[in-house]
Backbone as CSV, one residue per row, in Angstrom:
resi,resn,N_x,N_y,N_z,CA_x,CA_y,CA_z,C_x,C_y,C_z
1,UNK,-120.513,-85.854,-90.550,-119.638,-86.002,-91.718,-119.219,-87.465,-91.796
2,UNK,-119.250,-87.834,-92.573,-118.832,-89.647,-93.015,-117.488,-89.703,-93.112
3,UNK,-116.960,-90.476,-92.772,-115.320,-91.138,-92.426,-114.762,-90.359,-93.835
4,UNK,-115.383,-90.861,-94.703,-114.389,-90.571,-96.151,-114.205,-88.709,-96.411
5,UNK,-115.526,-87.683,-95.600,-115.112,-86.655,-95.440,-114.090,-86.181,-94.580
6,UNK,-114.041,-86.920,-93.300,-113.299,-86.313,-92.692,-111.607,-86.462,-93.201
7,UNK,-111.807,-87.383,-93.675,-110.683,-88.053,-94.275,-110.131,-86.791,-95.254
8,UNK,-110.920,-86.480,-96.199,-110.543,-85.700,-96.995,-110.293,-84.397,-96.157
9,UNK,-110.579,-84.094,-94.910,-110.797,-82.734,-94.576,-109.202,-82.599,-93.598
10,UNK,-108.691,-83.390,-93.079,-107.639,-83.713,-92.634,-106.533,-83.931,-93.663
11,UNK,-106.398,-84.523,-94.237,-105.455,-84.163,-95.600,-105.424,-82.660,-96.166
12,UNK,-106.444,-82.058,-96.039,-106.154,-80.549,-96.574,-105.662,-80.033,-95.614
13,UNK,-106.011,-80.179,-94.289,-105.196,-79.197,-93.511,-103.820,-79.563,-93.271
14,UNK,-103.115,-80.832,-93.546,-102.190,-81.306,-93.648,-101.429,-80.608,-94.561
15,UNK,-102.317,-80.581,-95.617,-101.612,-80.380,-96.912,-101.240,-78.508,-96.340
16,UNK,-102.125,-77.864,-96.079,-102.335,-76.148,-95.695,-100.703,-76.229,-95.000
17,UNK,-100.943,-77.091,-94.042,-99.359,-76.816,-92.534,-98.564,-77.087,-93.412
18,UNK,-98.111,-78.025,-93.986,-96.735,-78.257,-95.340,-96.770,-77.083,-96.234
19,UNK,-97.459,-76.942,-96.474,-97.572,-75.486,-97.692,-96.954,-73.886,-96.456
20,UNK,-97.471,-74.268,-95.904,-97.001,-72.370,-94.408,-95.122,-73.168,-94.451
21,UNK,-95.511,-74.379,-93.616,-94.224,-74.433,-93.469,-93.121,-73.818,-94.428
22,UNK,-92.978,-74.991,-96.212,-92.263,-74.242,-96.878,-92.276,-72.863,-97.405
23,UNK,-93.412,-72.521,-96.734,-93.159,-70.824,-97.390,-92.268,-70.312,-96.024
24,UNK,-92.387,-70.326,-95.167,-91.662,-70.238,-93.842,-89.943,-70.236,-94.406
25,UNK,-89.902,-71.372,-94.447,-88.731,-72.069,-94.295,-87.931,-71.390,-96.190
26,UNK,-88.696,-71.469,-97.472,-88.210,-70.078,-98.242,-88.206,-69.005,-97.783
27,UNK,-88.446,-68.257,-96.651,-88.466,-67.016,-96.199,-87.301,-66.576,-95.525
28,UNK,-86.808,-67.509,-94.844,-85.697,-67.806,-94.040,-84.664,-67.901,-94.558
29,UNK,-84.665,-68.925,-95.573,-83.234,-68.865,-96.602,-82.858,-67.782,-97.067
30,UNK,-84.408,-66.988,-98.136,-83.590,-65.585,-98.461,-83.154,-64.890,-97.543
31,UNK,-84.012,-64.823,-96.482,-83.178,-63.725,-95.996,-81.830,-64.152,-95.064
32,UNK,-81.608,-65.227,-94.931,-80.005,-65.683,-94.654,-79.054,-65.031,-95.789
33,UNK,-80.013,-65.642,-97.439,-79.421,-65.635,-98.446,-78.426,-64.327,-98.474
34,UNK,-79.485,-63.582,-98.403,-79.247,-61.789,-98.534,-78.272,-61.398,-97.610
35,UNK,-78.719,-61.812,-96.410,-77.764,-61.455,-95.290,-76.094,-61.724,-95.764
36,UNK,-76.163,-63.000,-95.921,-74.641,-63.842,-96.226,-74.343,-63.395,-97.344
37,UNK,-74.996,-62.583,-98.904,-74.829,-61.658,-99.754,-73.694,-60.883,-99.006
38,UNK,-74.949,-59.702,-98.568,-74.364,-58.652,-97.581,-73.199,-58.850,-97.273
39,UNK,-72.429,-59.305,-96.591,-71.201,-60.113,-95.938,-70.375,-59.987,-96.940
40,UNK,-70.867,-60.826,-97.455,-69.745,-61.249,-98.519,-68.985,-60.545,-99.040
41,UNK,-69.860,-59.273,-99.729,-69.805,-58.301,-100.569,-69.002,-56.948,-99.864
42,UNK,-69.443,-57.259,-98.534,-69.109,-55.710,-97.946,-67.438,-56.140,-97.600
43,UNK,-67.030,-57.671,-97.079,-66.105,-57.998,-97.008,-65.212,-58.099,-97.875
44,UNK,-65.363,-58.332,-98.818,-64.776,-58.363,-100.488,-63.916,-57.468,-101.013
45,UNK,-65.682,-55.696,-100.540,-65.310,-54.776,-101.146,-64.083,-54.143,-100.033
46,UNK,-64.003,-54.352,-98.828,-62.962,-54.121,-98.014,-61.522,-54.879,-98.523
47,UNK,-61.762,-55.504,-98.563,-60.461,-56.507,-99.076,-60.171,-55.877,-100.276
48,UNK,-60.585,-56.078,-101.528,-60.702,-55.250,-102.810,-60.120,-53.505,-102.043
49,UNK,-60.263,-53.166,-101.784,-59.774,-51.538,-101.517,-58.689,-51.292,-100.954
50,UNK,-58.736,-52.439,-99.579,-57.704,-52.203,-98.923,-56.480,-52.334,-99.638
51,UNK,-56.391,-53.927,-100.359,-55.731,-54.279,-101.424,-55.280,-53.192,-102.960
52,UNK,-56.220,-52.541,-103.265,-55.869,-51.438,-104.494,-55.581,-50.418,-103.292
53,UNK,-55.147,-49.916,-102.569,-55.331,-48.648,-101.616,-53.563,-48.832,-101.964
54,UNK,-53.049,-47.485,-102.461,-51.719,-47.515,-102.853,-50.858,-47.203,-101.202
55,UNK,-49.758,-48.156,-101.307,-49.218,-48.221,-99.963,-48.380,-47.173,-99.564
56,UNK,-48.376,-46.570,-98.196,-47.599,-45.467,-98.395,-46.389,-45.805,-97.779
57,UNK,-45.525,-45.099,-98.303,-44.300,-45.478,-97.627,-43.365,-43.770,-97.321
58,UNK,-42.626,-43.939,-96.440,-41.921,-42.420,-95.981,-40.622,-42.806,-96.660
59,UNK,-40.130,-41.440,-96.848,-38.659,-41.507,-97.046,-37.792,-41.907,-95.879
60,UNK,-36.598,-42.575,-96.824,-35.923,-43.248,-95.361,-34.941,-41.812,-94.490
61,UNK,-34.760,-42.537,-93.812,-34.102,-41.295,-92.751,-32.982,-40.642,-93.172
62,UNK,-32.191,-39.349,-93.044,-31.021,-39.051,-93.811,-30.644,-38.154,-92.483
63,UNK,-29.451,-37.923,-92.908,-28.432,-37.163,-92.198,-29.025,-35.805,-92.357
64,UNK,-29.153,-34.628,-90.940,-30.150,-33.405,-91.045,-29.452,-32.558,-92.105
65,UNK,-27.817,-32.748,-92.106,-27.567,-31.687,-92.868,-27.741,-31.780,-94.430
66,UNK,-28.074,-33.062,-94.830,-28.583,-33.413,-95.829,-29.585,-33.127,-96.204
67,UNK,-30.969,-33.386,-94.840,-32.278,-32.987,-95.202,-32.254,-31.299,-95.873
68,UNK,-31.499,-30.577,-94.594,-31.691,-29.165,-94.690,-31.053,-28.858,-96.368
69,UNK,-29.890,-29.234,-96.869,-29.379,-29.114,-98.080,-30.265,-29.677,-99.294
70,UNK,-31.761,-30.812,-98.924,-32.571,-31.040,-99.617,-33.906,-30.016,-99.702
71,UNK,-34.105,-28.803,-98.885,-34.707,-28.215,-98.492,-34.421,-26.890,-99.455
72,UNK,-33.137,-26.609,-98.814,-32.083,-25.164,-99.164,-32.460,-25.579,-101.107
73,UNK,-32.129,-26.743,-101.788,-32.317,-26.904,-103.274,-33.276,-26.559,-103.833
74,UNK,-34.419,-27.200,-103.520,-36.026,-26.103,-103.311,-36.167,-24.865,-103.398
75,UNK,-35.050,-24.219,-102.210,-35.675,-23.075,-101.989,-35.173,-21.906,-102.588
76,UNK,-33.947,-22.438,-102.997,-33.514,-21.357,-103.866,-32.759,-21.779,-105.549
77,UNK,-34.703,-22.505,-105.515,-34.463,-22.916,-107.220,-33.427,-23.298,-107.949
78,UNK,-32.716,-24.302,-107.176,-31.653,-24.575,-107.769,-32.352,-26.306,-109.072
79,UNK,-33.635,-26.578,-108.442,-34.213,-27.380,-108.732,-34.980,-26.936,-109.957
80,UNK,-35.164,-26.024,-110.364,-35.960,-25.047,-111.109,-34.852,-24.971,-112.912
81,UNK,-33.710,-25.420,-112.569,-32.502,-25.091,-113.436,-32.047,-26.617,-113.656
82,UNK,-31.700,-27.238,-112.677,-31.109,-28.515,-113.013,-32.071,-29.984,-112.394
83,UNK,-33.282,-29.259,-112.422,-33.681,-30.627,-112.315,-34.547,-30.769,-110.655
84,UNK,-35.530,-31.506,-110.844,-35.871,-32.692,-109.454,-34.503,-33.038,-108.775
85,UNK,-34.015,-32.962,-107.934,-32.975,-34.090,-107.054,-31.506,-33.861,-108.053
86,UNK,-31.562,-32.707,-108.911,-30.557,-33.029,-109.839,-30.464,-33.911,-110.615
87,UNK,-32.043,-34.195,-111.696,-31.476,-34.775,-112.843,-31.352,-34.476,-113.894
88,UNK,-31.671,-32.665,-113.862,-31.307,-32.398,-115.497,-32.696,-32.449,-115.971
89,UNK,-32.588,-31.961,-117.528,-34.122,-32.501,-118.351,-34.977,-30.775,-118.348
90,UNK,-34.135,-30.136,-117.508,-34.957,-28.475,-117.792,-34.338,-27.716,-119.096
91,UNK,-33.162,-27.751,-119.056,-32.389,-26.739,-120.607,-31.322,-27.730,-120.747
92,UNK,-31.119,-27.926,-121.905,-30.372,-28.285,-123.076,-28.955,-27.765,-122.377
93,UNK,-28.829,-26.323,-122.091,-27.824,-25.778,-121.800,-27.142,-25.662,-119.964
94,UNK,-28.372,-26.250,-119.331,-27.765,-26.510,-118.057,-27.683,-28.067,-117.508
95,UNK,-26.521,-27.909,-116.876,-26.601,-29.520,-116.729,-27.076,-30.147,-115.434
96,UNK,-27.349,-31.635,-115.981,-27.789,-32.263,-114.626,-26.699,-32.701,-113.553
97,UNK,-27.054,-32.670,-112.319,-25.669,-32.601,-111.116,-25.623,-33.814,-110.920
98,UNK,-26.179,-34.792,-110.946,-26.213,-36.286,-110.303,-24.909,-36.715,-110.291
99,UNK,-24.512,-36.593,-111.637,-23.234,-37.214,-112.080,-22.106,-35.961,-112.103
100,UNK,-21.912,-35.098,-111.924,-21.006,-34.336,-112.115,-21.342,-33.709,-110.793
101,UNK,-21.862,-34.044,-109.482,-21.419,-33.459,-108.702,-20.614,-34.770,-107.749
102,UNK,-19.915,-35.650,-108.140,-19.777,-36.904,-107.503,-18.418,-36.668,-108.182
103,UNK,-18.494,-35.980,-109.383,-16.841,-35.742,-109.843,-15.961,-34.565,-109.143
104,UNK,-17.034,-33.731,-108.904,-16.131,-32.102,-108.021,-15.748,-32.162,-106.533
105,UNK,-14.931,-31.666,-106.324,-15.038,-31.541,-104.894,-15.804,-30.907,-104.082
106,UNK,-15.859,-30.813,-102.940,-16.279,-30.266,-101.756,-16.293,-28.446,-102.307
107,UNK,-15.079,-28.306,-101.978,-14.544,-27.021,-102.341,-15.063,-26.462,-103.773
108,UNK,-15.061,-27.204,-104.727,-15.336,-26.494,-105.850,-16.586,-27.070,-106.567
109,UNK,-17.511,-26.954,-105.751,-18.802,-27.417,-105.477,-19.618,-26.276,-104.765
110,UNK,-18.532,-25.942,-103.358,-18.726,-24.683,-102.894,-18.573,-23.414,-103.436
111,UNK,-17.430,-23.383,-104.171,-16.902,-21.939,-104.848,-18.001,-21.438,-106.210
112,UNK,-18.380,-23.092,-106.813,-19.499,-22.720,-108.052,-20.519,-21.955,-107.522
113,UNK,-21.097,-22.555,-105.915,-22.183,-21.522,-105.620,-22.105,-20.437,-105.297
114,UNK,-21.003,-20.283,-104.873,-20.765,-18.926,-103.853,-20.712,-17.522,-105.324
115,UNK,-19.621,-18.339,-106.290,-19.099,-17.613,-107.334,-19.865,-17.426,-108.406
116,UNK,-20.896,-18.288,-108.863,-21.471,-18.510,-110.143,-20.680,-19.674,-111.190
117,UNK,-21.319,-19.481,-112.569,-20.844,-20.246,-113.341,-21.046,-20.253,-114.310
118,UNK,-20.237,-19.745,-115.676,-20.718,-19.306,-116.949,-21.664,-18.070,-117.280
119,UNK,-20.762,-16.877,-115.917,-21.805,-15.744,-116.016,-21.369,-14.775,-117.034
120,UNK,-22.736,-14.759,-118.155,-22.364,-14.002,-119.687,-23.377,-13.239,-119.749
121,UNK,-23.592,-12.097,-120.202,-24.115,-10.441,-121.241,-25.041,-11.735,-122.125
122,UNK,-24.729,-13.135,-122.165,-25.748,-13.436,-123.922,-26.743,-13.598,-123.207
123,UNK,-27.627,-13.261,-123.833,-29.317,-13.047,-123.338,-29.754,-14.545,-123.630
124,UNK,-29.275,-15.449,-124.462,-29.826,-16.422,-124.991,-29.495,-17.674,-124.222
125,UNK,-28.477,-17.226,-123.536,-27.960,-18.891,-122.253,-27.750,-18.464,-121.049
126,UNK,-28.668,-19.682,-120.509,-28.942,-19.200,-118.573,-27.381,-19.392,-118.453
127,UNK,-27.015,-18.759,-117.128,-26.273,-18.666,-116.437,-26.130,-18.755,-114.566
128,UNK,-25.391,-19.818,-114.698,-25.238,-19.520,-112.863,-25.520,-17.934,-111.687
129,UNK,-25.821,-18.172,-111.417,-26.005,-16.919,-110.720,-25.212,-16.718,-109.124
130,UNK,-24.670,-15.995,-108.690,-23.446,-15.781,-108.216,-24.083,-15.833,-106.995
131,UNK,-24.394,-16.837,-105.592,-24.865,-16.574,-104.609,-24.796,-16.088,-103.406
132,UNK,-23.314,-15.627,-103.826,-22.472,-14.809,-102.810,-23.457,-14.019,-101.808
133,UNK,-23.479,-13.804,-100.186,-24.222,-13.004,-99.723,-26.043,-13.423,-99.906
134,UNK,-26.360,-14.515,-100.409,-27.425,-14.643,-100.043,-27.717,-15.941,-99.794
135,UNK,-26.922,-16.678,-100.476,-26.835,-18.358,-99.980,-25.289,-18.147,-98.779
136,UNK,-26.218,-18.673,-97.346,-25.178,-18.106,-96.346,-24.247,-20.094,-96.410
137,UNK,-23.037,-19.790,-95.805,-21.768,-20.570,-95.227,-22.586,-21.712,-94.820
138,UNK,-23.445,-21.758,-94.097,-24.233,-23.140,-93.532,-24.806,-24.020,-94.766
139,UNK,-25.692,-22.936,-95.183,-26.949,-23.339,-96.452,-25.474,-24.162,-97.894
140,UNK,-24.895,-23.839,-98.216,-23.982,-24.076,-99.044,-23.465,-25.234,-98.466
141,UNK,-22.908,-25.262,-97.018,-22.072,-26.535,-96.727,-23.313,-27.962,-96.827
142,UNK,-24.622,-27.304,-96.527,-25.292,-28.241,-96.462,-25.712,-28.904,-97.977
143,UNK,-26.172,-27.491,-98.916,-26.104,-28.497,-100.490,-25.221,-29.229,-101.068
144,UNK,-23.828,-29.011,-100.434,-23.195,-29.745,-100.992,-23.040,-31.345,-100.063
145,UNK,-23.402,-31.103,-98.963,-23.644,-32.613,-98.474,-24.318,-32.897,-99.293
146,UNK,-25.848,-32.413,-99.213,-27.114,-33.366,-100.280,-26.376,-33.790,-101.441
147,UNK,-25.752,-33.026,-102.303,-25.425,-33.797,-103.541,-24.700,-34.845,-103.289
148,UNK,-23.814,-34.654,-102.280,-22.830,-35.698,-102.090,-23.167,-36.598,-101.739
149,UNK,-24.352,-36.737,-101.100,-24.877,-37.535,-100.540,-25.654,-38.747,-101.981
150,UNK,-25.831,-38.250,-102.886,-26.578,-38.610,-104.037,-27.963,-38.341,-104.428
151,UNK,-28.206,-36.883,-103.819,-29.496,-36.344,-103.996,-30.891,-37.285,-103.729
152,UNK,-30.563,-37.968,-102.442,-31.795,-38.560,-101.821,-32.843,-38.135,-101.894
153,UNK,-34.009,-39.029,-101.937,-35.566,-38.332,-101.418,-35.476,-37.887,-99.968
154,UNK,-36.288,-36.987,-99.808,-36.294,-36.064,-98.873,-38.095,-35.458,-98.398
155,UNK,-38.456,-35.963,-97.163,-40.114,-35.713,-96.811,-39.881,-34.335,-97.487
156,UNK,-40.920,-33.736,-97.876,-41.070,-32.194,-97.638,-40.624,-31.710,-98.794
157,UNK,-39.717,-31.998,-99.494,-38.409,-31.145,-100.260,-39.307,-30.977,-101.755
158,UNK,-40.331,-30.556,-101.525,-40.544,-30.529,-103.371,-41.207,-28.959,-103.641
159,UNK,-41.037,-28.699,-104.550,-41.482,-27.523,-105.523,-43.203,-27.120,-105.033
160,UNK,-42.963,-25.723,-104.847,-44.966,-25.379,-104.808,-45.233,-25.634,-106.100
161,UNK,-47.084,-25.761,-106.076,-47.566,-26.301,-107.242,-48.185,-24.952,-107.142
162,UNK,-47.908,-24.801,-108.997,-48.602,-23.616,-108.776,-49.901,-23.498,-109.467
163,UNK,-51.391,-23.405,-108.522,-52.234,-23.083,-108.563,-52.898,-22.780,-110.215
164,UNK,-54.048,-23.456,-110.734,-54.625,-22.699,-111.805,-55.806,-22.663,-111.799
165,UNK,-56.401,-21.768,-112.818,-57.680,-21.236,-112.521,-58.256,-20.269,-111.661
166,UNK,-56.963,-19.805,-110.527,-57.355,-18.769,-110.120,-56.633,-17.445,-110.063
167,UNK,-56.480,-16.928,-111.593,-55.876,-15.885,-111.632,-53.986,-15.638,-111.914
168,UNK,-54.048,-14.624,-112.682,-52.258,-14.790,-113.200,-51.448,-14.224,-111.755
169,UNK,-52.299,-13.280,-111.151,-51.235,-13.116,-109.771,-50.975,-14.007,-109.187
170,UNK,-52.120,-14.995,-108.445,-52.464,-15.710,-107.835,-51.124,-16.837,-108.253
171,UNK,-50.827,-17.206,-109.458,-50.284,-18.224,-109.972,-48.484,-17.316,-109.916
172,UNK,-48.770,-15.877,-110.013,-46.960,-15.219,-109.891,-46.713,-15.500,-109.067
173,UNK,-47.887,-14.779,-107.608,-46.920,-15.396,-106.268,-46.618,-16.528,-106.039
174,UNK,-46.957,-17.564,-106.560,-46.736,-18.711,-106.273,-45.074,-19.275,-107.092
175,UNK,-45.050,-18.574,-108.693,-43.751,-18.898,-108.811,-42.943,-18.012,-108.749
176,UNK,-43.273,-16.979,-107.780,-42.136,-16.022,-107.227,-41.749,-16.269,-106.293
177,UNK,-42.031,-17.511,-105.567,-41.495,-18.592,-104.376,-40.405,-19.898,-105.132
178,UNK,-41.090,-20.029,-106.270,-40.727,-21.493,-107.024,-39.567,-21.143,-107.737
179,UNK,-39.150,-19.931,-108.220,-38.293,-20.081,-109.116,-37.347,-18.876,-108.110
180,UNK,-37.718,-18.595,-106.907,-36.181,-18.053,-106.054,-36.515,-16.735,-106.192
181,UNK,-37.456,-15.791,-106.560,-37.190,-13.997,-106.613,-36.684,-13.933,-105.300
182,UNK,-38.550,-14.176,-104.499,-38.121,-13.972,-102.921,-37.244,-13.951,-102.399
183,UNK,-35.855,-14.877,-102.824,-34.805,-14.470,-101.970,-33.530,-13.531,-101.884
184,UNK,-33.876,-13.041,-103.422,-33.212,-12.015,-103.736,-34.206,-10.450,-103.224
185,UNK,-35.047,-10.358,-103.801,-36.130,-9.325,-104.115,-36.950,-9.276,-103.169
186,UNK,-37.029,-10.097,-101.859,-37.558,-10.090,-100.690,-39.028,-9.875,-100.848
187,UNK,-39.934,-10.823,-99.756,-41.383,-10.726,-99.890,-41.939,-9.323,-100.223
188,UNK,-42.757,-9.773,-101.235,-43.860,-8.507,-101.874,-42.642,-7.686,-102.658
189,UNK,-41.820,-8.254,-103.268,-40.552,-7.049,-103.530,-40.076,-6.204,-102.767
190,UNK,-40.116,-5.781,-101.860,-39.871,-5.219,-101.111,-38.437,-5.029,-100.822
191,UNK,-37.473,-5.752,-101.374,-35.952,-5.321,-101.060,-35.195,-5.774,-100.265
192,UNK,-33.860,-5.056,-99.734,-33.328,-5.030,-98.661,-32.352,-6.315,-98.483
193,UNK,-32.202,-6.888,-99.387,-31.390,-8.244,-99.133,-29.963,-7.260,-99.452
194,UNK,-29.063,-8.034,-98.872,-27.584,-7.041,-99.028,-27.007,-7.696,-100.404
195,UNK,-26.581,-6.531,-101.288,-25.454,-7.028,-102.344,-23.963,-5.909,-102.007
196,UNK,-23.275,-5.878,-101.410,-22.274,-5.315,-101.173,-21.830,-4.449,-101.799
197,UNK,-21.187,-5.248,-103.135,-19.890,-4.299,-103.882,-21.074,-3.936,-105.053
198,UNK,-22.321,-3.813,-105.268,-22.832,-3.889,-105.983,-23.081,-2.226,-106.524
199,UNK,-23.647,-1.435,-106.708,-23.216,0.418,-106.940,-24.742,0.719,-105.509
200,UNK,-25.989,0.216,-105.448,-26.841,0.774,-104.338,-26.702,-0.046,-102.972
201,UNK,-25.716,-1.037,-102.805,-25.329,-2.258,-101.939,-26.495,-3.277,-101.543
202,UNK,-27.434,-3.107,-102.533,-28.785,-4.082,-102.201,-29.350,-4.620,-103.448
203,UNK,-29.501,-5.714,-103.592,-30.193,-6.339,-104.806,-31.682,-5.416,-104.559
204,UNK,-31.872,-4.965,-106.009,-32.939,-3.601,-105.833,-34.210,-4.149,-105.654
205,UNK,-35.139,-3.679,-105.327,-36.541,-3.876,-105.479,-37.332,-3.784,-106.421
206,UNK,-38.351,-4.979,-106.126,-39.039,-4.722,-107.229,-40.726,-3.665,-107.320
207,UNK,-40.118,-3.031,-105.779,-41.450,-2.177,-106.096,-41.628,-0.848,-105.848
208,UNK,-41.920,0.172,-105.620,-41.820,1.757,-105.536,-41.667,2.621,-106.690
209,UNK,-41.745,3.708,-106.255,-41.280,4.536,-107.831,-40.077,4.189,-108.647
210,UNK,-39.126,3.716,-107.796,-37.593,4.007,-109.024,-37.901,3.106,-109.513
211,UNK,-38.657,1.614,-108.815,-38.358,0.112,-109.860,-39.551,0.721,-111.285
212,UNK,-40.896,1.435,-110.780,-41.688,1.206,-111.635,-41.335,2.411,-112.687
213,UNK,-40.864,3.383,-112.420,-40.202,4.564,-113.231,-39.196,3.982,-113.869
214,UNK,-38.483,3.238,-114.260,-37.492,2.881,-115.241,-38.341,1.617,-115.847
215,UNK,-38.560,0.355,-115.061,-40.067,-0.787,-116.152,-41.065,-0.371,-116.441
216,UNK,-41.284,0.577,-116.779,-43.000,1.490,-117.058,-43.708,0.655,-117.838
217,UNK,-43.396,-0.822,-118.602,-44.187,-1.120,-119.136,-43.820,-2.838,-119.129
218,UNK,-45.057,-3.936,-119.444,-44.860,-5.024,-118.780,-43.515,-5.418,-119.448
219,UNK,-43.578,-5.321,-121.074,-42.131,-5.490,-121.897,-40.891,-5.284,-121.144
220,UNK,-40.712,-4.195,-120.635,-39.001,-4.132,-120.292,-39.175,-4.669,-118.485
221,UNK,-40.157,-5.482,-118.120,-40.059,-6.021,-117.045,-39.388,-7.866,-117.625
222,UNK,-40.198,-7.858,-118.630,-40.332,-9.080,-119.671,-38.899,-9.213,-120.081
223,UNK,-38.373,-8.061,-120.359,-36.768,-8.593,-120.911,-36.164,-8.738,-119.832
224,UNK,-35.618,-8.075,-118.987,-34.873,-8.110,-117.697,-35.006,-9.601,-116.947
225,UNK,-36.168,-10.245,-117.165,-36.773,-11.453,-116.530,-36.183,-12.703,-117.109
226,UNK,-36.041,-11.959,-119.081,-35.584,-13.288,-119.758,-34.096,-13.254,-119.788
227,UNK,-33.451,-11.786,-119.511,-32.094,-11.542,-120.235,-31.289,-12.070,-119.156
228,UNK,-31.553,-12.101,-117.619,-30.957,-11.610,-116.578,-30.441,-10.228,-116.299
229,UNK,-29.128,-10.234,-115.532,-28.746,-8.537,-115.023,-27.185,-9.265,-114.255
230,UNK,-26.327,-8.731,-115.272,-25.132,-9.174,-114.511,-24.494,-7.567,-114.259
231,UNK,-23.859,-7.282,-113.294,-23.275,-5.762,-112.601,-22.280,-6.321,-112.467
232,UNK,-21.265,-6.200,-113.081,-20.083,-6.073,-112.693,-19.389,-7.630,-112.543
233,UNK,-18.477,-7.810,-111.506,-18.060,-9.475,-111.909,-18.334,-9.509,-110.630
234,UNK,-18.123,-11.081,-109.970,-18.373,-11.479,-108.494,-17.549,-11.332,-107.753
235,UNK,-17.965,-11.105,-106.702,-19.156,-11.756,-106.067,-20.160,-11.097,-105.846
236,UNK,-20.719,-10.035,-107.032,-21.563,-9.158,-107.061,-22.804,-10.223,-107.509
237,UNK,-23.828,-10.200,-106.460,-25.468,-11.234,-107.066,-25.303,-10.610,-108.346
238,UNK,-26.122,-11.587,-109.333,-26.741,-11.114,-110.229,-27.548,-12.234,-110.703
239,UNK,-28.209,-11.615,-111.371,-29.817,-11.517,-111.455,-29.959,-13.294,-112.610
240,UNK,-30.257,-14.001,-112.656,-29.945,-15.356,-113.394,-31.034,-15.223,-114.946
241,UNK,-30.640,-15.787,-116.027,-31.278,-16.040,-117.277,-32.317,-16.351,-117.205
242,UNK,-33.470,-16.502,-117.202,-34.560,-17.313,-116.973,-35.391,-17.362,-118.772
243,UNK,-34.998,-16.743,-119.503,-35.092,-16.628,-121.039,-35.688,-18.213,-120.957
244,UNK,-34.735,-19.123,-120.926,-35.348,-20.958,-121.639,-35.634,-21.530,-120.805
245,UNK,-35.788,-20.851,-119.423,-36.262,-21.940,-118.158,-38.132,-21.421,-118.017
246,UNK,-38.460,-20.406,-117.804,-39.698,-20.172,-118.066,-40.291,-19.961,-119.085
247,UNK,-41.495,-20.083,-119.310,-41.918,-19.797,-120.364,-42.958,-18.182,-120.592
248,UNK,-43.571,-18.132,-121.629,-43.894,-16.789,-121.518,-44.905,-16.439,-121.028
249,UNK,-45.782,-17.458,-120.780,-47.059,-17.471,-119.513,-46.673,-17.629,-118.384
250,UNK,-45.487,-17.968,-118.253,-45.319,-17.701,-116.802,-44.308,-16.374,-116.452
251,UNK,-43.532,-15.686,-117.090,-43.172,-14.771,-117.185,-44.547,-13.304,-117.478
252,UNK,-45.929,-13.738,-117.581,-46.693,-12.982,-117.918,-47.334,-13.054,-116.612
253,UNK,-47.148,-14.170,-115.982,-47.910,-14.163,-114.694,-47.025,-13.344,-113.477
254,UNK,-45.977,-13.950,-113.568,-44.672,-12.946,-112.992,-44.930,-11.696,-112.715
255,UNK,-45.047,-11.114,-113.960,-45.196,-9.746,-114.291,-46.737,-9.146,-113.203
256,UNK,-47.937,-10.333,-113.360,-48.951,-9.355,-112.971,-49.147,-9.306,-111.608
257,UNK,-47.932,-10.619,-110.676,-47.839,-10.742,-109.224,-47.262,-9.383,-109.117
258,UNK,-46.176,-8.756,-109.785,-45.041,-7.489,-109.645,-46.071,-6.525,-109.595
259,UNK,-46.889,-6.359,-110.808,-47.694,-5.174,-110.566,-48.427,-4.933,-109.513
260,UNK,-48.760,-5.812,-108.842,-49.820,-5.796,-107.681,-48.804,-5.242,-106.735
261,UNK,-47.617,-5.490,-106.344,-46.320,-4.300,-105.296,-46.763,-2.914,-105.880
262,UNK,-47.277,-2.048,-106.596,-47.709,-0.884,-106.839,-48.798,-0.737,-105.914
């Protein structure tokens, strides 16, 4: 081969090794590129989440007899009538406690529960319901701390949700917890809670022959539910308005949890 070939033949392979190299050396970048992508992105999207991830925070600590009096409000639907925490916003005709329990006393804070309050025959306005004998001496001293306290948040203290889509019983039992039967009318209806001076000395049941032999039909379960049931004066229980606090799907669901006690 003559000088001027080899010449040329050495420049190409020159030229070949520069050509591998930068393909090499583009090969490398992307995939740094990608890599340091990767990174970036996965770090970002951590940051990004952690950052939108809503912060949780607990309720601050309270005095137990407070908690328990935030508990006791819950549980015997007093929350159901006047409100979340006592603010009102359920009936027109019952009021919110926030502010008017900061005006009453101790005592007559106590006596409203024990005694009732505005207990009337009109079918058309709820009424206090007389808790004599079923809201005990403790449970009472303690709601009236909570209010006094200014109806704090409280872990735990909120209303069952009641369930949909699966069925109108399904959704009664649930607000036959929420709106207080149970603690009159005892699980599954079943009875037996004491009313004293009352004429059978037991807030009655809601299930067996005598309850279903006098409601024979969902209607006169339906009125009794909306009208209330006052017996006599207090400190005889009686039975509370629920006419403008529920509505009639849920008074229909009511009804088909009751039938299932048959």
């Amino acid at each position: 081969m003559s000088p001027d070939g080899e010449e040329r033949e050495r420049g190409r392979s020159l030229s070949d090794t520069a050509m591998v190299g930068i393909a090499v050396t583009a090969i490398v970048v992307v995939v740094f590129a990608g890599v340091l992508t990767g990174y970036l992105v996965g770090h970002n999207g951590r940051s990004s989440a952690s950052s939108s991830a809503p912060a949780t925070t607990s309720a601050p600590a309270v005095p137990q007899d407070v908690a328990f009096g935030a508990h006791a409000f819950v549980q015997f639907a007093c929350a159901q009538c006047h409100g979340m925490r006592g603010a009102g916003g359920v009936s027109p005709d019952v009021p919110a406690l926030q502010s008017i329990a900061q005006a009453l006393t101790v005592e007559q804070l106590s006596s409203i529960i024990e005694h009732g309050a505005g207990v009337s025959t009109n079918p058309e306005k709820p009424f206090m319901p007389v808790w004599h004998g079923i809201v005990s001496k403790h449970q009472i001293s303690a709601l009236v701390a909570y209010m006094k306290a200014g109806f704090p948040v409280v872990a735990g203290a909120d209303a069952l949700t009641v369930p949909t889509n699966q069925g109108d019983a399904v959704a009664g039992a649930v607000l036959y917890q929420r709106y207080g039967c149970i603690n009159c009318h005892g699980p599954n209806g079943l009875g037996g809670v004491p009313n004293p001076q009352s004429p059978d000395l037991t807030v009655p049941p809601l299930s067996g022959a005598d309850f279903h032999g006098e409601f024979d039909t969902p209607k006169k379960i339906a009125d009794v539910i909306r009208s209330g049931s006052v017996i006599g004066r207090a400190p005889i229980v009686s039975m509370p308005h629920w006419g403008t606090i529920l509505t009639d799907r849920q008074i229909q669901q009511l009804i088909a949890y009751i039938d299932t006690f048959s």
